[in-house]
C-alpha angles and dihedrals in degrees: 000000000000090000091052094047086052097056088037083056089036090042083049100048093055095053095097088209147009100264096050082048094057095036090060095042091055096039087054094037103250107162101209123194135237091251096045091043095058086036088061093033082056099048089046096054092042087051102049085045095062117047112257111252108245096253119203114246098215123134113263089216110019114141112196116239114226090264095044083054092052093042087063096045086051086046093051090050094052096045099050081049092059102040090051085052111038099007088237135088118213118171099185087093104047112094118208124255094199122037090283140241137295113283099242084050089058087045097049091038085051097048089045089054094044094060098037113121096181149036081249088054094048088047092050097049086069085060138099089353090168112043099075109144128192138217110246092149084120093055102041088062093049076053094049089043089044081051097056093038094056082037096055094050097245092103 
């Protein structure tokens, strides 16, 4: 039960709005209830009301393979090069060596380096790729809420 309480939050936080939310409950079948429903209504309108926080899109668990490791150091290489010569790092233009890296690595790699300022900022975008961590405090507690709902018979 608690397994399928966690992918129907992680299935929540990723509907970008209420009605997407209520579209793929129904196409899959899922009966929500008054009080769910608001709940989510609720979380929906709060969360198009404040900006969403640019989240990295970094893999919570990726583990680089040996050429994926030397792909970044490549990478690294190539990018320091081009900041102490034109004082900007675009990547559109580097071909891989390797095979490459996961898509969401490029992308992080590529936010970090557009917003470097220093030698010290194009060296640090190549850090801690993979330890990007989210804020689901909101959604824990509608889980939380959800739990002693269920918990209490009136779900």
């Amino acid at each position: 039960r608690a397994s399928a309480v966690s992918t129907f939050m992680d299935f929540f936080a990723k509907c970008p709005n209420f009605e997407i939310f209520v579209g793929t409950c129904a196409t899959f079948g899922y009966e929500l209830t008054d009080d769910l429903l608001s709940a989510a209504q609720a979380y929906y309108a709060a969360k198009s009301e404040t900006p969403a926080p640019v989240e990295s899109p970094t893999p919570k668990s990726w583990s680089p393979s040996p050429n994926e490791m030397r792909e970044i150091f490549l990478l690294r290489k190539y990018a320091i090069g081009k900041w102490k010569s034109k004082g900007l790092v675009d990547l559109d233009d580097y071909i891989f060596n390797l095979g490459g890296l996961p898509s969401e690595i490029r992308s992080e790699i590529q936010r970090r380096l557009l917003a470097a300022k220093s030698d010290a900022d194009v060296s640090a975008a190549f850090e801690n790729l993979a330890t990007g961590t989210r804020d689901d405090s909101e959604i824990r507690a509608l889980a939380e809420a959800i739990n002693r709902l269920a918990e209490s018979g009136h779900g």
